[in-house]
Residue, then its C-alpha position, 0 to 999 in steps of 0.5 A: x500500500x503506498x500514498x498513490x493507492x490511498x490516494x485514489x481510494x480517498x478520491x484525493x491527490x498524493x500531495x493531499x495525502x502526504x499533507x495530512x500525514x505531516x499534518x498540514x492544511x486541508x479541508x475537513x471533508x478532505x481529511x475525512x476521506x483520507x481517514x477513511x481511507x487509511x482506517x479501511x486499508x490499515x496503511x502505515x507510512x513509511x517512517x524510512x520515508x518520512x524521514x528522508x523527506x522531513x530529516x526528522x525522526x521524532x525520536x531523541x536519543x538516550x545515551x546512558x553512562x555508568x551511574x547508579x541503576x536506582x537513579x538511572x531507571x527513575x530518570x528514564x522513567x520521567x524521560x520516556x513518559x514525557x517523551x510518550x505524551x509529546x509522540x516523541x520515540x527514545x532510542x536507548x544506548x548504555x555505553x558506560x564510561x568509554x568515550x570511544x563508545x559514546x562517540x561511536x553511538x553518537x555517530x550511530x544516532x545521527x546517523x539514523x536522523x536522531x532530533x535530540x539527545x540526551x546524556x544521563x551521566x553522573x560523571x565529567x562529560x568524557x573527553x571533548x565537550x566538542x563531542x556533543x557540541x558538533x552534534x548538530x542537535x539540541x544536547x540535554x545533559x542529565x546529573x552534572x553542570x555544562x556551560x556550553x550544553x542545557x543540563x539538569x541535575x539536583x543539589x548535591x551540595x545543599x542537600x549534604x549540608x542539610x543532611x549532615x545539620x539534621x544528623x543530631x552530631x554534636x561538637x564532640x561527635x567523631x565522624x567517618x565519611x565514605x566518599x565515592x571513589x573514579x573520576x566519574x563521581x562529578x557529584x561526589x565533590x558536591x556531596x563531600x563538600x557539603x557534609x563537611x561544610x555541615x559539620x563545621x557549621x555544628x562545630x566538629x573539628x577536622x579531627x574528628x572526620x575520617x574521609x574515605x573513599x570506597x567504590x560504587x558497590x556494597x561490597x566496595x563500601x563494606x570492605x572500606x568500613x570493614x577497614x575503618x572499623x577494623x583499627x579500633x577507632x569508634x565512630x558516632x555516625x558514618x555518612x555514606x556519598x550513596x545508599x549502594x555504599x552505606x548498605x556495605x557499610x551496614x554489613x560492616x558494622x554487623x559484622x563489628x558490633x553483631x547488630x546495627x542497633x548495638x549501643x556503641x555501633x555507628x549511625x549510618x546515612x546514605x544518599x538516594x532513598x534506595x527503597x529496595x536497599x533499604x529493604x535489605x540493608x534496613x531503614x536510615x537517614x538518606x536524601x530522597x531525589x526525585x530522578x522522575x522529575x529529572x527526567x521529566x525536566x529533561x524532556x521538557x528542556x528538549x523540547x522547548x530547544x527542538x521548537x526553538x522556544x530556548x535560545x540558549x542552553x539552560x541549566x537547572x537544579x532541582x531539590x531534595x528531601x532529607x528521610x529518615x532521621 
């Protein structure tokens, strides 16, 4: 079935066929004769063909790095139920860390006529900005501040400082902080900085803190606090840059004190509300992000730069809530 033959269905010309297809003007009597016809023959227009007429796809792409699953499936979530309101498609690529990768899928998505895309990424954008600012379409990045490139990401630093004011420490507190080791951790400065600057707002000497840092996983956070504790210094609170680590942590602490709520075992607090960790590992203080609402934002800012509504790159932080204490 082509245009032609819907065409000559309808009683109309193909011209009044394409121009209903890509919405344009037409009669309504018209319009109704080609709805007719393509709801009697089940006709569905080559998407090839659109494309290489329009040079659009009504798709944006999704390129994924390494980043924490809890955080990445929420914001996919908002991205793509946004997307589906707006009759915009994603196509969806995890590369991890490498830029060869994502310079290898950018060049895939552009390839197939890509209208946008999106980075979700809680590392430094790799490489060469100029890697997304050659693309030739609007770059959304999601998770990390760019000055050349629209992003949206939350306030790690805010939300550190609060969680840490809300903790209930005490001048005389002794305190372990447990750090998210690799360069891709851009938040992980954030986060560090804010606690700390929290502590020393309540009056806690740098004497008192131990800065560790432990990989992205339960067991990187349990063998850095299994270390920790291991020395025999004891600690009122360990404040974790994740939920992923502070799980690990919990282990540790089981292991050292037989339970967590034993009278001299650490307080722990994590970042990210991970429900189903916290199903595991147990409840505690953590900071509740709404990465949904991210990528919802994300989308929107997509959009607005696609109908031309931004001339310029827009950055925008969102907020947090402090659960659990």
């Amino acid at each position: 079935m082509t245009n032609r033959e819907v065409a000559e269905l309808a009683g109309v010309s193909s011209a009044a066929v394409s121009r209903y297809l890509n919405g344009g003007y037409l009669s309504e009597e018209k319009r109704a004769r080609i709805a007719a016809a393509i709801e009697e023959t089940g006709y569905v227009p080559s998407a090839n063909a659109r494309i290489l007429r329009t040079k659009k796809s009504d798709t944006i792409g999704v390129i994924l790095t390494k980043t924490d699953e809890n955080a990445m499936s929420g914001v996919v979530s908002g991205i793509e139920k946004y997307f589906f309101a707006s009759d915009y498609g994603t196509s969806i690529a995890y590369v991890g860390d490498d830029t060869k990768e994502q310079s290898k899928t950018m060049r895939s998505l552009l390839e197939r006529q890509i209208d946008g895309i999106i980075l979700v990424s809680s590392a430094p954008i790799p490489g060469d900005v100029d890697l997304y600012l050659r693309a030739r379409v609007p770059v959304v990045v999601v998770g990390q501040h760019s000055r050349e490139l629209s992003s949206v990401r939350f306030d790690n630093f805010g939300a550190a400082y609060d969680l840490a004011s809300s903790l209930g420490c005490t001048p005389d507190s002794r305190i372990a902080y447990i750090d998210a080791a690799g360069r891709y951790r851009s938040f992980g400065a954030d986060r560090r900085k804010g606690f700390l600057a929290g502590l020393e707002r309540i009056g806690i000497d740098q004497d008192r803190i131990a800065v560790r840092t432990a990989g992205f996983t339960v067991d990187d956070g349990y063998r850095t606090v299994d270390e920790l504790l291991s020395k025999g210094t004891e600690f009122d609170y360990i404040s974790c840059a994740t939920d992923t680590i502070a799980a690990g942590a919990i282990k540790a602490i089981r292991k050292h004190y037989r339970h967590i709520d034993a009278p001299r075992a650490p307080r722990v607090s994590g970042f990210g509300n991970d429900l189903v960790l916290q199903a595991v590992a147990g409840p505690m203080p953590t900071v509740r992000f709404d990465y949904e609402e991210c990528g919802i934002k994300s989308a929107e800012i997509m959009i607005d730069l696609l109908k031309d509504r931004l001339s310029n790159s827009r950055s925008l932080v969102l907020g947090y809530q402090i659960v659990g204490v």
